[in-house]
LOFI-909227 format. One record per residue (C-alpha): residue number from 1; residue in one letter; x, y, z. Coordinates in Angstrom, 3 decimals, padded with zeros to 6 digits. Example, Ala and Ser with C-alpha at 12.3 -4.5 7.8 and 13.67 -1.06 7.14 Angstrom:
2
ATOM   num   residuo         xx         yy         zz
ATOM     1         A    012.300   -004.500    007.800
ATOM     2         S    013.670   -001.060    007.140
//
This chain:
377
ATOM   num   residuo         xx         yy         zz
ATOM     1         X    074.189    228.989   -033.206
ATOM     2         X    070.935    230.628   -035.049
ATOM     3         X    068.064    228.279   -034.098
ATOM     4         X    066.613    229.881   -036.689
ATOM     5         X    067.970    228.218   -040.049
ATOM     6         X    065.345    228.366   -042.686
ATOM     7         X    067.499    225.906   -044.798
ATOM     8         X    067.817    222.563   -043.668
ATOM     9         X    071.213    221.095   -042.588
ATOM    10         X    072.782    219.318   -044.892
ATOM    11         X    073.537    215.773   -043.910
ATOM    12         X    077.739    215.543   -044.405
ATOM    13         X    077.715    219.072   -042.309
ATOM    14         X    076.400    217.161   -039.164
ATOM    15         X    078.316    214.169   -039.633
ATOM    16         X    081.370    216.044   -039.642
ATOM    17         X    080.197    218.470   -036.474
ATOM    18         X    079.655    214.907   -034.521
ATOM    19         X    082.661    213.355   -035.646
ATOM    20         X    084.947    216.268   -034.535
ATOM    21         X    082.893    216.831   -030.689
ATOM    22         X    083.921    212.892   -030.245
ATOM    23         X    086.963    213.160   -030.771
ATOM    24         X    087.898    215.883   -028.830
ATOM    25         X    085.820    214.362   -025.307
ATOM    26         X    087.996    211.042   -026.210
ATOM    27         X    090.852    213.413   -026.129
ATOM    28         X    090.081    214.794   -022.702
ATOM    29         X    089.052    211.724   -021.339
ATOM    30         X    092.407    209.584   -021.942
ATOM    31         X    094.400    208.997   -018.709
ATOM    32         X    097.428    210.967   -018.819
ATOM    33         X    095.727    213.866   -019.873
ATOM    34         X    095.599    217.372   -017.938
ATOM    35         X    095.509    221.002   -018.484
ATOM    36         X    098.836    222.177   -017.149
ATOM    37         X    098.570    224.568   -013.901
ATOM    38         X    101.512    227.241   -013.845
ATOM    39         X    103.091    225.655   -010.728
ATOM    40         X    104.182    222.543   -012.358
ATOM    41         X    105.889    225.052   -014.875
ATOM    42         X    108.271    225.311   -012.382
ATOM    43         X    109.096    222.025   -011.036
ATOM    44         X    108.843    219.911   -015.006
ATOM    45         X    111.641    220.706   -016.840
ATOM    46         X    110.608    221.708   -020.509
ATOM    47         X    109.494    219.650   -023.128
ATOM    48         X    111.186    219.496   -026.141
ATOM    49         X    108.370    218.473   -029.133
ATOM    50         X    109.390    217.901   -032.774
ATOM    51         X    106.567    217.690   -035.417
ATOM    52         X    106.531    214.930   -037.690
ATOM    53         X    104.231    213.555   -040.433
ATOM    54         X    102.398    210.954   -039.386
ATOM    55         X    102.800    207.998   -041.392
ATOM    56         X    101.005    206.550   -044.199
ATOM    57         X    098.417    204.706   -043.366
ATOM    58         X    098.963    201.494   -044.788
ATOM    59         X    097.120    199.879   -048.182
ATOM    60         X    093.815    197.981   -047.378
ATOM    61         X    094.029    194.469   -048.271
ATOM    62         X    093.470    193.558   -051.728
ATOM    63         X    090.301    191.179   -051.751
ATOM    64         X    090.930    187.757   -053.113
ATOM    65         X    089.414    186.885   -056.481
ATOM    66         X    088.995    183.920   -058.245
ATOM    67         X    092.224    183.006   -060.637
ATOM    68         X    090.979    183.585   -064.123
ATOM    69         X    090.552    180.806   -067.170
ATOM    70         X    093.138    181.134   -069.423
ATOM    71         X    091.485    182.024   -072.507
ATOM    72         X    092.956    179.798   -075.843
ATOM    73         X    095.010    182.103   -078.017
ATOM    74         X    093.190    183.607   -081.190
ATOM    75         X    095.869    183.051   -084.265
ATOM    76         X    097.126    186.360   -085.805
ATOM    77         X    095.563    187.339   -089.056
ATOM    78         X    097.833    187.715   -092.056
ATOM    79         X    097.605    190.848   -093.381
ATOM    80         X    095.766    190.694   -096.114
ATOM    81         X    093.039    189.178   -094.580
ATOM    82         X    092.723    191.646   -091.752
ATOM    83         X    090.507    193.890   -093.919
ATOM    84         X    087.210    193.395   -093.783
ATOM    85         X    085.354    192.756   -097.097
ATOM    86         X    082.754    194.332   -097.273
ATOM    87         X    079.318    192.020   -097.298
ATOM    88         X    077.261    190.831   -100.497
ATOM    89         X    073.615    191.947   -100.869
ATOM    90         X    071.726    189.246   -100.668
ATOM    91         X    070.422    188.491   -104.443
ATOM    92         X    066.502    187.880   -104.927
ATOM    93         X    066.126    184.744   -105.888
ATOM    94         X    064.718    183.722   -109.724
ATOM    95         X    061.403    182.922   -110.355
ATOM    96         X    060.980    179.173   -110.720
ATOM    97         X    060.775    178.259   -114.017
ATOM    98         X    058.035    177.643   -116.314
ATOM    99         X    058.039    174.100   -118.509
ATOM   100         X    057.510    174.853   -121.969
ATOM   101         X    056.450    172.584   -124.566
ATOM   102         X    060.189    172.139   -127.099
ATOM   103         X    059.003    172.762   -130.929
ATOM   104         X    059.827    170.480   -133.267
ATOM   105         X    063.123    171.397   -135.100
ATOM   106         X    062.296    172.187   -138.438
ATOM   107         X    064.281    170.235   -141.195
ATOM   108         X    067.516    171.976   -142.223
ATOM   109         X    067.243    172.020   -146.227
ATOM   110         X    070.372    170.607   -147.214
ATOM   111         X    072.732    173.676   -148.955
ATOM   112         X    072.389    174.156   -152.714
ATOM   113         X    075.174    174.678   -155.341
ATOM   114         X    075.889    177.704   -156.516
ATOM   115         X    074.447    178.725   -160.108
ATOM   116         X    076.425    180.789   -162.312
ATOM   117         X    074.028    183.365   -164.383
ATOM   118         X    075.505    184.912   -167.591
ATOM   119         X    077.362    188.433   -167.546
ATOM   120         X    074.517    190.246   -169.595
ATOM   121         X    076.421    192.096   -172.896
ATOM   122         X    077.927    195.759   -172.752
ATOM   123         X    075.504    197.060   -174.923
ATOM   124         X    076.396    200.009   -177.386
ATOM   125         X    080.375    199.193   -176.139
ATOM   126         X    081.617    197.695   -179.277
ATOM   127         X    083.020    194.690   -177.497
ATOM   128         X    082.312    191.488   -175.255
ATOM   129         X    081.502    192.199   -171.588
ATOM   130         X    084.527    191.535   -169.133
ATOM   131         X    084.428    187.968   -167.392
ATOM   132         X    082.855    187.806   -164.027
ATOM   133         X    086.189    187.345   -161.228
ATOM   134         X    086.466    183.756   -160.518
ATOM   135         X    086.102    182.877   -156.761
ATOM   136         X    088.715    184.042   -154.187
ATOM   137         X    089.645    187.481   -156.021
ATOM   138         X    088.558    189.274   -153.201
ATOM   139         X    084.810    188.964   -154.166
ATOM   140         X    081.367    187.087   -151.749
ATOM   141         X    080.279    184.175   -153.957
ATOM   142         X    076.882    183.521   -153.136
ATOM   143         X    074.905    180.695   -154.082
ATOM   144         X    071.762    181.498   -155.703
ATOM   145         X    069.114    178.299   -155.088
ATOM   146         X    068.580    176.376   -158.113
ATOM   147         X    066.709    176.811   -161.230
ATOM   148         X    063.448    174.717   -161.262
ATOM   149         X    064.066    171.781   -163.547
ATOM   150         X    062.080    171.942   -166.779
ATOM   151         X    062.809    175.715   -166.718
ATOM   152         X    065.016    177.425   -169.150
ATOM   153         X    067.878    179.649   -167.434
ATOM   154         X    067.061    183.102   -166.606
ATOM   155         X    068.350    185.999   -169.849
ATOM   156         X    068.443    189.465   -169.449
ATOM   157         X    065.510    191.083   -171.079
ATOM   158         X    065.552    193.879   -173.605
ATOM   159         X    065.059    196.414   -171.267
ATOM   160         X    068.223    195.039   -169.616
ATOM   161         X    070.514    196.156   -172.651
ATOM   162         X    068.901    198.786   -174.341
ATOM   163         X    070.526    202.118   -173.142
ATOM   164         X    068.914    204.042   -170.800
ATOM   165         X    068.602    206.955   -173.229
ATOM   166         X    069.692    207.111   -176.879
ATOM   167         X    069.923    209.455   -179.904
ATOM   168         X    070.682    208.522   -183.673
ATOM   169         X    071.070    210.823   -185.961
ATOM   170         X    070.389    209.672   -189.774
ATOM   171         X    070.925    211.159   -193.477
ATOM   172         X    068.341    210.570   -196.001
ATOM   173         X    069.104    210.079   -199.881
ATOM   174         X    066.720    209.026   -202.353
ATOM   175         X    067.525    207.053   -205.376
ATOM   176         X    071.097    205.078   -206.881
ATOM   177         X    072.568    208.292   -206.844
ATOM   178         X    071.991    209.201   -202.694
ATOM   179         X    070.638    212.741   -203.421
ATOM   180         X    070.243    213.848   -200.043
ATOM   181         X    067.112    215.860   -199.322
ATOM   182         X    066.208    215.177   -195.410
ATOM   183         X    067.480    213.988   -192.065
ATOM   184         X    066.027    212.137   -189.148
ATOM   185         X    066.357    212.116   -185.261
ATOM   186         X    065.704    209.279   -182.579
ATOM   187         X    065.646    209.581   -179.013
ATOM   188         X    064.776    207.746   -176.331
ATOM   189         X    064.618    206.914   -172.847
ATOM   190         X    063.184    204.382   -170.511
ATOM   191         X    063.751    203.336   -166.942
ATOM   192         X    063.463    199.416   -166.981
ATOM   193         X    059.676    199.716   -166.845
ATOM   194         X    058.354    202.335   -169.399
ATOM   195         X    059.685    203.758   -172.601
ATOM   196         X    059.293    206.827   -174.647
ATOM   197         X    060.421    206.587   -177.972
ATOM   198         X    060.510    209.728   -180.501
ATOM   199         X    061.488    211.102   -184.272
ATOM   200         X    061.631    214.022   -185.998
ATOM   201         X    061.984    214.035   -190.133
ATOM   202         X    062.175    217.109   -191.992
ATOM   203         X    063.190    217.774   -195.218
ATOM   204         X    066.572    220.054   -196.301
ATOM   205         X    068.505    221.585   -198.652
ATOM   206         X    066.223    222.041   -202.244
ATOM   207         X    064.102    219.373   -201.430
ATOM   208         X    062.970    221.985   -198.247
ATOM   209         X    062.413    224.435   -200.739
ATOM   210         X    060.315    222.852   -203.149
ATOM   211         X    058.902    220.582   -200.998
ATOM   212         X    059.485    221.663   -196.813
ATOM   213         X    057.566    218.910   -194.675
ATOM   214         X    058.365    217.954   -190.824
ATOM   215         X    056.897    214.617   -189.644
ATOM   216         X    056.603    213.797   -185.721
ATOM   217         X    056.589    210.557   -184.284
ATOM   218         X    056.243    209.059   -180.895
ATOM   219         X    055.876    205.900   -179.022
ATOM   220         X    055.328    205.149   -175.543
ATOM   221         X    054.346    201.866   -174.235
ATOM   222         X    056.196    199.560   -171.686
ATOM   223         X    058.413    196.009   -171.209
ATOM   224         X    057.426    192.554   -171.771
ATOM   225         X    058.976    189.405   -171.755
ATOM   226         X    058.865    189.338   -175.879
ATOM   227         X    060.375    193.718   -175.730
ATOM   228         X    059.043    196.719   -176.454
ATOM   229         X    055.131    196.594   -175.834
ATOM   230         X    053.751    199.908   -177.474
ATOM   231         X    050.457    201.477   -175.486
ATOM   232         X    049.875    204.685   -177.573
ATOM   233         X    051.258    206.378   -181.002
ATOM   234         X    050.697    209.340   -183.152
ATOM   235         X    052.418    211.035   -186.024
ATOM   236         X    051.291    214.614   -186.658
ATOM   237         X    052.724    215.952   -190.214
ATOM   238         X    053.762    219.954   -189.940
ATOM   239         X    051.763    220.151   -186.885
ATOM   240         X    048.548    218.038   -187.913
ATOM   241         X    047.787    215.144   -185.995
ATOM   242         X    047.753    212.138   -189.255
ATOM   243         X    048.298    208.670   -187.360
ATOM   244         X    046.800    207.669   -184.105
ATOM   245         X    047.440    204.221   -182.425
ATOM   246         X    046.202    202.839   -179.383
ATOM   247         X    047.346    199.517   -177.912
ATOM   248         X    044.377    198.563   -175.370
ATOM   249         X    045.944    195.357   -173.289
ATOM   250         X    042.376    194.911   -171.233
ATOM   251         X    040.432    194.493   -174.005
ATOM   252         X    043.396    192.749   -175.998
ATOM   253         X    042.051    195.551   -179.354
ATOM   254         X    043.946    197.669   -181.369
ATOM   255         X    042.346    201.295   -181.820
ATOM   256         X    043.065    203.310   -185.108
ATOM   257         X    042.695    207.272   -185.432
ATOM   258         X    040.650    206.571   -188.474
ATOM   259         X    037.913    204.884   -186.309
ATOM   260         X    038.905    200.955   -187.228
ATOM   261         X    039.854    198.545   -184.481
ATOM   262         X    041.514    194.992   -184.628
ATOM   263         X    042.293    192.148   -182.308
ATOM   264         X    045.554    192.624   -180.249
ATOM   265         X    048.342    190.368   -181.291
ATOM   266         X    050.985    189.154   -179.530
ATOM   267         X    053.689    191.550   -180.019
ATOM   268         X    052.185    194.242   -181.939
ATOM   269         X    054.364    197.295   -182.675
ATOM   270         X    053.413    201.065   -184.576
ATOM   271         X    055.976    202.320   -187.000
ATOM   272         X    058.685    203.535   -184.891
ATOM   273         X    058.565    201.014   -182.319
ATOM   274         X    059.248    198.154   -184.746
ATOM   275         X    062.797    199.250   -185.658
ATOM   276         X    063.936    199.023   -181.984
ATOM   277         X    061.773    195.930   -181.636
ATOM   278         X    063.782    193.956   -184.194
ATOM   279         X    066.978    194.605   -181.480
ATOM   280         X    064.970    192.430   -179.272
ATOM   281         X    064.053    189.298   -181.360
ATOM   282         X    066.384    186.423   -181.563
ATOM   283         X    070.131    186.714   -183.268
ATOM   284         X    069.819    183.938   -184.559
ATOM   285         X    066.691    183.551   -185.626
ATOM   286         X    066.070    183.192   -190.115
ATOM   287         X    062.719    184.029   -189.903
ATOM   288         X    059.914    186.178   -187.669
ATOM   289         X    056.881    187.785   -187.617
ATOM   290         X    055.188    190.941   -186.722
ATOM   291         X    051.967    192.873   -186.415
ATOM   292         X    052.403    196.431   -187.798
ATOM   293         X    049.904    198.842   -186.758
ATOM   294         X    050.169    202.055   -188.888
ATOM   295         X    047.565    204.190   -187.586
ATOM   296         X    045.082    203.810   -190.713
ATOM   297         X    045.460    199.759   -190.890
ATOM   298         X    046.565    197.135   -189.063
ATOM   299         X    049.025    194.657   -190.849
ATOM   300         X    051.273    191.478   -190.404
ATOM   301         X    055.098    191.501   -191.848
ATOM   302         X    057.413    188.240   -192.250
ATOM   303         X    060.947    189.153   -191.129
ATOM   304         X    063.688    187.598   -193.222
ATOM   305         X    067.004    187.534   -192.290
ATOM   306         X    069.820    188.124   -195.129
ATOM   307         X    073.028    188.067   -194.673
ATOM   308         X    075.809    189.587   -191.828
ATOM   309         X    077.821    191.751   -193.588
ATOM   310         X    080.458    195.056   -192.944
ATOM   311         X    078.747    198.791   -193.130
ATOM   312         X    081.061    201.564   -193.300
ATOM   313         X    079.569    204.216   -190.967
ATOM   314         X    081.295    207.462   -189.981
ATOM   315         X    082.581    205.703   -186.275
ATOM   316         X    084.321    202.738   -188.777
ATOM   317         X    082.854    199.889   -189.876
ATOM   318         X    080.490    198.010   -188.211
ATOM   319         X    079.362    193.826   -188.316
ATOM   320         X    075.248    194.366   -189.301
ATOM   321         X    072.761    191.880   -189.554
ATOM   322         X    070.724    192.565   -193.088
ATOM   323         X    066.955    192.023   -192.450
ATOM   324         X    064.125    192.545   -195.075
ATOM   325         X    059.977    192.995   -194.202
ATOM   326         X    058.373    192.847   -197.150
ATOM   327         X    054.938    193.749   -197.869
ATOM   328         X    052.534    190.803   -198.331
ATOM   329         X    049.746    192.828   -199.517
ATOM   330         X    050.932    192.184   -203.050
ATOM   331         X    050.304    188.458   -202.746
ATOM   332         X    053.254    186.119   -203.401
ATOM   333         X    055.396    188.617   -205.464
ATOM   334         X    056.551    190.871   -202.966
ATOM   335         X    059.326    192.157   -204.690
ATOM   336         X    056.540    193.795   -206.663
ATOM   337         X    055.449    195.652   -203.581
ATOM   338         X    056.744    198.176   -201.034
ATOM   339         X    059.368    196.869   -198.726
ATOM   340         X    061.465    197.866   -195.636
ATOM   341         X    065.160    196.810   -195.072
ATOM   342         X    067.221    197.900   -191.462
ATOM   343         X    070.838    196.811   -190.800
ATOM   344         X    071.167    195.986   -187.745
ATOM   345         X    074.564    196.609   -185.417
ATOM   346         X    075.268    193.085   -184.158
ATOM   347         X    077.098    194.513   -180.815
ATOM   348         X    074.247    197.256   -180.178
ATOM   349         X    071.045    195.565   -181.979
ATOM   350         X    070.964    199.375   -182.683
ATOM   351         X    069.475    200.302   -186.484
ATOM   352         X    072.203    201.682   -188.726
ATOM   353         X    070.996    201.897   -191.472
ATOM   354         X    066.951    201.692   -192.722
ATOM   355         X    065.605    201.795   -196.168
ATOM   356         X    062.231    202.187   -197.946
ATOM   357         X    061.018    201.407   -200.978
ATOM   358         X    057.211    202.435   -202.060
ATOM   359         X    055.193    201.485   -204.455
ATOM   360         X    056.226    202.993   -207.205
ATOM   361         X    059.844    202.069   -206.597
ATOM   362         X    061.062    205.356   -205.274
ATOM   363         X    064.293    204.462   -202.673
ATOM   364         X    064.684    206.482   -199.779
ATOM   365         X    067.926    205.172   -197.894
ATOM   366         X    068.360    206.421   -193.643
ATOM   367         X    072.216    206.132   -192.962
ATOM   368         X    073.399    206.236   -189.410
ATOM   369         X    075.467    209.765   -188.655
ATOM   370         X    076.056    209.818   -185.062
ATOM   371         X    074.863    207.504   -182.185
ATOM   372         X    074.953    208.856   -178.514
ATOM   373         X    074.219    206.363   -175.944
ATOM   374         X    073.558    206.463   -171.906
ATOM   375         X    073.416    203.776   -169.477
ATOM   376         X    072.880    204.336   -166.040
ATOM   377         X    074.788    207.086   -163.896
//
């Protein structure tokens, strides 16, 4: 053995050394035990050995334990259930709430009855306007909250039924005989708020020979309850301003060319505007009058209603209403005096027909030629 081991000895090493010395001394020691000498060879007969495996040594004793509870049997889930659901989040809770003071429910105004306003007339169509549809016909009825007692019921205005834009085209004759020397254009057009109205006259045939002369007229001006409410016209004769009109609502005066002025009355109209404005006064009314403002003077005309009578016009014949303004500047005889006549179109309120008579009794006769008439698009 090396005395001289620099690593220690490990401990099962030496157990096993000292385990394996005793039991070879307890082997030698045991009585029956001794080296055989060669003499006894002779004299012991042989031994006959047979190796076996020794046997198992047997199990170590279980140790006794205590006899267990008997736990209660758990019940077997179905099989639905046996899947776990997964878990809620936990929601944060609302915020307490805050009293508030309840208004007052305001009165419910008990529901009104429905008005029915008045189709306004096709104008310039010739014929009545088609009835409104009667509830149920697949149209909304809406009721509309009632009129104001002591009111009268709501009418479409003039600017309401006059066409959006117009032209008439007129043939002038002079005398019994209709010797035609001229002709005459109006146009116009408005949108529900303004209006510009205009003419051209010029004469033709020999009359432009012996005599050639173009007049220009226009009118522009706006709506009111009453119609057309002229704010400015002029009339310039083959180019040269002659007639000058202006209609000045602040300071409720009328403003001539010629330097003259007059008090604004209700209604006032120039000399183009008052053949359109005529359209606008009441069908039915026998009597009216107007302030004529002709650029030089400023003067008031009675309106007399004649009779309603047929006018053969190139489209057919036509119902007209026959009204006469004559001039009062004559005194009481105004036959005597120069005069204006227009046939109206009682569909249209459109003039057909206009004549003038001056002073000295010369006729000069407008007859309608063509009308072309616009509404909205």
């Amino acid at each position: 053995m090396n005395v001289g081991w620099r690593e220690p000895v490990r401990r099962p090493f030496l157990l096993a050394l000292a385990a394996s010395l005793l039991l070879h001394l307890l082997a030698l020691s045991a009585p029956g035990w001794r080296l055989p000498w060669p003499e006894d060879e002779r004299r012991a007969p042989p031994l006959a050995a047979t190796l076996a495996a020794p046997p198992a040594p047997p199990a170590p004793p279980l140790a006794q334990s205590r006899p267990l509870k008997p736990k209660p049997a758990v019940p077997a889930l179905p099989e639905a259930s046996r899947s776990v659901a997964p878990r809620e989040p936990e929601r944060p809770l609302p915020p307490p709430p805050v009293e508030q003071a309840t208004p007052e429910a305001a009165p419910v105004p008990e529901e009104a009855p429905p008005v029915t306003v008045p189709s306004a007339p096709t104008f310039g169509s010739g014929g009545a306007a088609a009835p409104a549809p009667e509830a149920g016909e697949g149209t909304d009825t809406l009721a509309a909250p009632p009129a104001p007692q002591g009111f009268p019921a709501v009418t479409p205005t003039f600017a309401d039924t006059w066409p959006k834009r117009g032209l008439i085209r007129f043939e002038i004759t002079r005398g019994e005989g209709g010797l035609l020397v001229g002709q005459s254009e109006h146009r116009w057009s408005h949108d529900g708020r303004n209006y510009e109205l205009r003419a051209l006259t010029e004469t033709i045939g020999l009359a432009a020979l012996f005599r050639p002369a173009t007049v220009r007229q226009e009118s522009r001006g706006s709506f009111d309850a009453g119609g057309l409410r002229p704010v400015e016209f002029n009339a310039r004769r083959d180019g040269k301003l002659k007639d000058s009109v202006r209609f000045d609502v602040g300071q409720r005066r009328i403003f001539l060319g010629n330097g003259g002025s007059a008090a604004l009355a209700e209604g006032a109209q120039d000399l183009l505007s008052i053949f359109y404005q005529l359209g606008a006064l009441p069908p039915e009314a026998s009597e009216a009058a107007l302030t004529v403002a002709t650029g030089r003077k400023v003067e008031s005309y009675a309106i007399i209603a004649l009779e309603t009578l047929t006018l053969e016009t190139p489209f057919g014949p036509r119902s007209v209403r026959h009204l006469r303004l004559p001039d009062t500047r004559d005194g009481e005889n105004a036959d005597a005096g120069a005069s204006t006549e227009v046939w109206l179109d009682t569909v249209t309120r459109l003039p057909l027909k206009i004549r003038h008579r001056d002073r000295k009794g010369d006729v000069y006769d407008q007859t309608v030629t063509a009308i072309e008439l616009a509404g909205d698009e």
